[in-house]
C-alpha positions as CSV (number, residue, x, y, z in Angstrom):
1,X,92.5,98.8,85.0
2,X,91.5,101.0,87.9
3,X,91.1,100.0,91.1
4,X,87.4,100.6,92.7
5,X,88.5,102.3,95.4
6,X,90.1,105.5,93.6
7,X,86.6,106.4,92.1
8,X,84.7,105.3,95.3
9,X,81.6,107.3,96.2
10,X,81.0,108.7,99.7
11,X,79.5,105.8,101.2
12,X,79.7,107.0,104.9
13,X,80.3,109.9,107.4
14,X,84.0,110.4,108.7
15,X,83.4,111.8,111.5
16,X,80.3,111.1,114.3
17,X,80.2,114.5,116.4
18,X,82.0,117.7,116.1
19,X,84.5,116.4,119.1
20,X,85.7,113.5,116.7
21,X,87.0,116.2,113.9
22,X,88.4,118.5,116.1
23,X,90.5,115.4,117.3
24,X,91.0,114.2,113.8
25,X,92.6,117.7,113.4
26,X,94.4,118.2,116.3
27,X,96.4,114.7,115.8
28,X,97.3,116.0,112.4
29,X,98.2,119.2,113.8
30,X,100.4,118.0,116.3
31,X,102.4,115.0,114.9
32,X,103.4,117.6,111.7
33,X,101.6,115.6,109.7
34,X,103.5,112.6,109.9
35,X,100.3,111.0,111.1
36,X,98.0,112.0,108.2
37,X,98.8,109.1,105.6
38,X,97.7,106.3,108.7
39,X,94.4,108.8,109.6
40,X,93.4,109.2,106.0
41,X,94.0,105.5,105.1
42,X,91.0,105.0,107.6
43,X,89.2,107.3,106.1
44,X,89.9,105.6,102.6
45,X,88.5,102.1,103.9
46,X,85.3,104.3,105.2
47,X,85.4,105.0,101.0
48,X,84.9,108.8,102.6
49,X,88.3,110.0,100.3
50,X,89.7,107.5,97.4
51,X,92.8,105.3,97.9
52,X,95.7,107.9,96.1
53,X,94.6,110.3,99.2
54,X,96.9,108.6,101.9
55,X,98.9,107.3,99.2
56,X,99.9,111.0,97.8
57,X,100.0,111.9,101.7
58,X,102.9,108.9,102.4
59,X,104.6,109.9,99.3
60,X,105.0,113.8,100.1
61,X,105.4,113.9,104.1
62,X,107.6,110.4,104.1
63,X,109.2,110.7,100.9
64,X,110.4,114.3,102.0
65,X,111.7,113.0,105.4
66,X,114.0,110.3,104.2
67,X,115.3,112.6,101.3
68,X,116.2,115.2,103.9
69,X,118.1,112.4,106.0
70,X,119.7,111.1,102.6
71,X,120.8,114.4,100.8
72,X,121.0,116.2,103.9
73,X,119.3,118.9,105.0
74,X,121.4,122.3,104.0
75,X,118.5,124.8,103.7
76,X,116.2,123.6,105.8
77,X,114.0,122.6,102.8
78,X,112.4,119.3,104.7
79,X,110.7,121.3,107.1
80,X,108.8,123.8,104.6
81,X,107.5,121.0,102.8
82,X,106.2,119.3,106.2
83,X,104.9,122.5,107.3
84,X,103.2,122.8,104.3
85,X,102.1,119.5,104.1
86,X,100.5,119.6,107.0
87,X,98.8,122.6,106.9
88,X,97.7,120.8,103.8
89,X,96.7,117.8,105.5
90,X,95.1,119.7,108.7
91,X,92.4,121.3,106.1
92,X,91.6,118.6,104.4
93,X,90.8,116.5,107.4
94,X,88.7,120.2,108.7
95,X,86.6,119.7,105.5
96,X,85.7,115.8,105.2
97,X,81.9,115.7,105.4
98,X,80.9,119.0,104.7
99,X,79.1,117.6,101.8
100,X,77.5,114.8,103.7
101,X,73.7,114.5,103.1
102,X,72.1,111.8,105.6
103,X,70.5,108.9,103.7
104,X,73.4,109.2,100.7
């Protein structure tokens, strides 16, 4: 069975003004993504992304931290896959609601 929030339509807008995605952005930006998964969770209740958004986020940006701290960290592979990850994670949040129509 599959949940109804994976194949959830865009139901409302993410953001309200300009100054609320360039702070959506920012936040991502600056925490190195480690904030994504919570920001895009909230975004997943607004049914603006589905559910496996923050849940692929978690996986990749937490999953990569704790393996780097397990394994170790000998060529400094944890912190190309957060970069990347949150360069990742930066443009997604940039392009939520560029699709938005009003009365959808």
């Amino acid at each position: 069975m599959s949940s109804s929030h994976i194949n959830a339509p865009i139901q409302a807008r993410k953001y309200a003004n300009t100054q609320h995605k360039v702070i959506w952005v920012i936040v991502v930006v600056l925490s190195a993504g480690l904030l994504a998964p919570p920001l895009f969770f909230i975004a997943a209740k607004k049914r603006v992304v589905s559910m496996a958004v923050p849940v692929v986020y978690a996986a990749i940006i937490y999953g990569s931290a704790v393996l780097g701290s397990v394994l170790g960290n000998p060529k400094n592979w944890m912190g190309g896959v957060l970069a990347i990850s949150m360069i990742i994670a930066a443009v997604h949040a940039a392009i939520l609601d560029t699709d938005w129509k009003p009365g959808r």
